[in-house]
C-alpha positions, 0 to 999 in steps of 0.5 A, a space after each residue: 500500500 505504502 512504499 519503503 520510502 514513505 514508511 521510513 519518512 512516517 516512522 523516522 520523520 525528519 526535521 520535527 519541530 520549529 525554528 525560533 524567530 526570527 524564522 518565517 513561521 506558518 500554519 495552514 490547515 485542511 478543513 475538509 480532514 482537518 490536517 494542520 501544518 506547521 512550518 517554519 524556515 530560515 531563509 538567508 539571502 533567498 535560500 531556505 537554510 533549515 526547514 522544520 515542521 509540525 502536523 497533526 494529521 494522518 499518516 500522509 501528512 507526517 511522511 508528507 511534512 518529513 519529506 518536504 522539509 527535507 526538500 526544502 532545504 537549499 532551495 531558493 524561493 523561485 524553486 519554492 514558488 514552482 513546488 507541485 503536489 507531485 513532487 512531494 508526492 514522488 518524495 515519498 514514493 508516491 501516495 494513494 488517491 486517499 492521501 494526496 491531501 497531504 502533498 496539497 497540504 504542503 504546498 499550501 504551506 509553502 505558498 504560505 512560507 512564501 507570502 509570510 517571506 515576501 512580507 505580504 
């Protein structure tokens, strides 16, 4: 049901937590299953430093979050700007129909990110 991959980022998920101010910090939330991402990133000179996260949520949006701070990190905001729910879904190893929800979700926080950087 699940890939290798997707099992390692839900049961060892990377980055877990928040970055202290003066980090961009955001929540964003799913109202149709009720999943809520918290992420924060340090971005010095348009380039993601560290990325860390917290979700409440499925199975999905653990392994989703695990994998999206990992691919974060050293990206520039235009590569943020350009993310698609297929990418963090091929950096899990793909996810059933059921959980796409959580790449969206993600992407929904990065979108966030970028807004709260860009000072809007």
């Amino acid at each position: 049901m699940y890939s290798e991959v997707f099992l390692d980022h839900f049961k060892n998920p990377r980055n877990v937590g928040e970055i202290a101010p003066p980090a961009a910090v955001v929540e964003v939330s799913n109202p149709a299953c009720g999943d809520i991402l918290r992420l924060s990133a340090r971005i010095e000179e348009g380039v993601v430093e560290e990325a860390r996260y917290k979700v409440r949520g499925c199975t999905a949006s653990i392994a989703a979050g695990s994998a999206l701070t990992e691919w974060m990190t050293g990206k520039t905001l235009a590569n943020l700007a350009a993310l698609q729910p297929e990418t963090i879904a091929a950096a899990v190893g793909g996810l059933i129909p059921e959980s796409q929800h959580a790449a969206v979700l993600c992407v929904d926080g990065v979108k966030s990110l970028l807004r709260h950087a860009r000072g809007q």
